[in-house]
N, C-alpha and C positions, 0 to 999 in steps of 0.2 A: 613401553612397547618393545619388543623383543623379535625378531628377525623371524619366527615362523607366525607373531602375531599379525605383519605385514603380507607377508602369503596365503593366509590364510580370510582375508579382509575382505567385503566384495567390494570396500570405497577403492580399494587399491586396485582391483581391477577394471573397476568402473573409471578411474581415472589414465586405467592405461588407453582402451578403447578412446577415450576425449582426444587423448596426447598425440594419436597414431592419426586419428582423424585427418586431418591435414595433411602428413605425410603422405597418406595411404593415394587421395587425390594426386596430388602432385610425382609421387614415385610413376603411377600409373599414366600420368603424363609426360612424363620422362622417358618411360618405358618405350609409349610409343612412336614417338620420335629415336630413341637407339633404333628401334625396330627397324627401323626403316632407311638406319644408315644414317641419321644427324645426330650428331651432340650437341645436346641443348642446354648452354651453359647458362643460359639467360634468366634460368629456373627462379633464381630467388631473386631479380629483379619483378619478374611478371609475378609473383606470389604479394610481393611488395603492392603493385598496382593493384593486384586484383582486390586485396586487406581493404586498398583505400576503395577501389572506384564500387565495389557493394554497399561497402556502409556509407560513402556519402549520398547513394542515388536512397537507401532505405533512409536515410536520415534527411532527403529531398521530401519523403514521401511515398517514393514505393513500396509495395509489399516484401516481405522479405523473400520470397521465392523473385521476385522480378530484381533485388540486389544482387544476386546470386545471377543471375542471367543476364545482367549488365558487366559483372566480374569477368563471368567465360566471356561476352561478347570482347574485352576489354583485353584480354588475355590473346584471344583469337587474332585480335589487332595486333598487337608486339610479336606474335607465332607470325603470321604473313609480314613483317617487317622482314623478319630473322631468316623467315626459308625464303625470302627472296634474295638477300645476301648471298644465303651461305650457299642454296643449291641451285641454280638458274647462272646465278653470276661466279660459283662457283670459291667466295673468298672464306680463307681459312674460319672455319667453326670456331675454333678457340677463340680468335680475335670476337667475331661477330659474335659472340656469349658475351662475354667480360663487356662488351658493348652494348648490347641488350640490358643487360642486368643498372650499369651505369645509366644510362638512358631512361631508364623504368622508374628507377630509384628518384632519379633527380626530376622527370615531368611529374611524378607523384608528389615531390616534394614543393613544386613551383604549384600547381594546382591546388593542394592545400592552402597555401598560402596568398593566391589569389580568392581561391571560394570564403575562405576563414581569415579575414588578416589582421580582425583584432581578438581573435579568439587565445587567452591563454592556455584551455585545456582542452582535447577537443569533446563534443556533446556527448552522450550517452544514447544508443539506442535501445529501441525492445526487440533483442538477441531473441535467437530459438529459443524456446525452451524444451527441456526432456521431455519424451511422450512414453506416460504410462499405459502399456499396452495391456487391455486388461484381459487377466486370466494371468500371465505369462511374468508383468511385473511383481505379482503378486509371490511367486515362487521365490523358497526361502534362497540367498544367497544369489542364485540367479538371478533372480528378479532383480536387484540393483545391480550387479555386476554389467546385465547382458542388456536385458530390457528397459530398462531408464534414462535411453542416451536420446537427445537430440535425432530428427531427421534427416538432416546432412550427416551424421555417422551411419546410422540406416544406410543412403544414398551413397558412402563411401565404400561398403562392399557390396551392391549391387554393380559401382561401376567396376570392382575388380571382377565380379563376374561377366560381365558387358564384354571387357574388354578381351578375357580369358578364350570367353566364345568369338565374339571376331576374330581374332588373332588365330585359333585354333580351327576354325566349326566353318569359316565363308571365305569363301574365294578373296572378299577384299583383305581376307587378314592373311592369305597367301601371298598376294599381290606385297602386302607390304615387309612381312616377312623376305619375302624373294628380294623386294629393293635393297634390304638390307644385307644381304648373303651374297646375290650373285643379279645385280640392276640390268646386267647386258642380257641374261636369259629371261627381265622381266620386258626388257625393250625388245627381243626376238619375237616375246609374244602377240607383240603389237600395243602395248599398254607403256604410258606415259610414264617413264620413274621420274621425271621434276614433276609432275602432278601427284603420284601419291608421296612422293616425296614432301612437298609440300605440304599435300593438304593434312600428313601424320604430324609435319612440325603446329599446323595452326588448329589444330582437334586437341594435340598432347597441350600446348601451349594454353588451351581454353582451362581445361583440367588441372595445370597448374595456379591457374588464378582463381581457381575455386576454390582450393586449399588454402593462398593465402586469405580469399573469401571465410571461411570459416572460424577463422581465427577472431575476424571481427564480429562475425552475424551467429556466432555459436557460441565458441569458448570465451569469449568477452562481450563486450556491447559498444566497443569506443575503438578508436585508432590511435596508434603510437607506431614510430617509425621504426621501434627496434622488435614490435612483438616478431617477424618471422627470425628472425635472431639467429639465422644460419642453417634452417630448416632445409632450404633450397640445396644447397649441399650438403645434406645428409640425403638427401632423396636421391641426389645420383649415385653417390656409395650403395645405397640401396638397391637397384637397379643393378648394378653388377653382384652385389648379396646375392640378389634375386635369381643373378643368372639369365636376367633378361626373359624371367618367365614370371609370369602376374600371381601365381598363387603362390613363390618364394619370396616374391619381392613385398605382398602383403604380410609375412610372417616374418620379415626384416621389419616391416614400420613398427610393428607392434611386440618384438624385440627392444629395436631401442626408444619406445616409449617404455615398458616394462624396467628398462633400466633409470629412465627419469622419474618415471613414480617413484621409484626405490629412492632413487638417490636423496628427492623427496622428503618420503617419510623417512629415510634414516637421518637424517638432522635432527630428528626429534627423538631421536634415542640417545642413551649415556653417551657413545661414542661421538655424537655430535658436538657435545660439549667440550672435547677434548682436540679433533679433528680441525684443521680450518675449513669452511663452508666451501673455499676453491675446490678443496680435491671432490668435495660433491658433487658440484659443480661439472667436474671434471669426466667423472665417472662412468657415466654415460657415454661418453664421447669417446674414452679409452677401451671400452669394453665392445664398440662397437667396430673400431677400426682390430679391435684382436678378432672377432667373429668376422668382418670381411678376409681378412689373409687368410685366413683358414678357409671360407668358402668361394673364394675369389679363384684359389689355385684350380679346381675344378669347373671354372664357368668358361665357356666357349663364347668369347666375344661375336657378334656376328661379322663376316668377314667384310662387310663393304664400310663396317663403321668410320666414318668421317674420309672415306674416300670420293672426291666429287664424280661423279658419271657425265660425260659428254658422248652423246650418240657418235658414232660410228669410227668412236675411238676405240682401241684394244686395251 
């Protein structure tokens, strides 16, 4: 296999769309919590939780659409921990993330092992499967590439559309837009910034525990503590790729998934043989932080980011 026979593949592209999956959720929940003026470091702890708490309520019993809605409710729960920290009480974002995230990680990890505690590995569920849509999977190249994914990938770019049109199209995606820019002119208007403050940290928050959702109820069928494996911080890189706009920040997830398929399939090429598997490994991660500096210099932070609001301060 030879570097244009990788480009040319629809498995390869079909495998980027799976890889970005997750991301795409979780960027878009990220997104909008910046929006709004909080940094939400807590990202890859709630991804962590969300991994776990779908696939054990699916593996209780529930349908897999009702794991996925136990994930965001799960998610929404550590979001209203977090924006009540950080904006109401006002303590530093950065601390309250790195705190979240630890937090997440470790009741994930105590729950496990109270629900499971002679389990050696944990069980297996029955994951999504691909849906062939017909007419359209049928289409040469396309057809696998586009049309054969899972319906939480579906669901992945309708909520960047979702989110695209609030944020752009209704007054509430001004409102939060404003929190994050200039919070005293959304507080002039008579409208609450710890409330949309808030409630962007526990909507973005739900959204990221779908994506770590995903991970177990889509691209696998079981739970391991290391599958978000750093996901959560590339999502906020992301977000600034993005430029804190939903249709750049989807073309960043699916960038550096693009670079993990490759990286990938090229272990399977001559070069692999020679290479060590780390700088593979690597690859993706290095290629990615060079396309942020270069798109980063151009991105307009919003100006209220991580600054706390207290009414009828200046």
């Amino acid at each position: 296999m030879d570097l244009f026979d990788i480009f040319v593949s629809a498995s390869f592209w079909a495998a980027v769309l799976r890889i970005a999956s997750p991301l795409i959720f979780a960027t878009m929940g990220e997104l909008i919590c910046e929006r709004a003026g909080v940094l939400n470091l807590g990202i890859e702890g709630i991804m962590v939780a969300g991994a776990f708490a779908g696939w054990i309520a699916v593996w209780a019993g529930l349908p897999l659409w009702g794991g996925v809605a136990v994930a965001m409710l799960t998610g929404m729960g550590l979001g209203l921990v977090h924006s009540v920290l950080s904006v109401p009480f006002g303590l530093s974002q950065h601390v309250v993330g790195v705190g979240m995230t630890l937090l997440a990680t470790s009741l994930t990890f105590y729950t496990y092992r109270v629900v499971l505690p002679e389990v050696s590995s944990p069980p297996k569920i029955e994951a999504f499967q691909p849906l062939d849509i017909p007419g359209l999977s049928q289409i040469p190249f396309l057809g696998e590439a586009l049309f054969s994914q899972t319906a939480l990938t579906y669901a992945g770019f309708v909520v960047v559309a979702l989110v695209a049109w609030v944020l752009y199209r209704t007054p509430l995606g001004l409102a939060v837009r404003a929190a994050g820019e200039s919070p005293a002119a959304v507080a002039a208007q008579g409208l609450s910034v710890t409330g949309i403050r808030m409630g962007a940290v526990i909507v973005g928050s739900g959204l990221m525990a779908v994506g770590g959702a995903f991970l177990t109820l889509s691209a696998f069928d079981s739970f391991f503590f290391e599958m978000v494996n750093g996901r959560g911080w590339i999502c906020i890189a992301l977000v600034v790729f993005g430029a804190w706009k939903p249709g750049k920040a989807l073309l960043g997830a699916l960038l550096f998934a693009a670079f993990d398929a490759f990286q990938i399939r090229l272990q399977q090429t001559p070069m692999g043989q020679v290479v060590p598997y780390q700088v593979f490994l690597m690859m993706p991660y290095v290629l990615s932080i060079l396309a942020l500096v270069v798109m980063s210099r151009r991105a307009e932070v919003p100006k209220a980011l991580m600054v706390p609001f207290n009414k009828g301060e200046r």
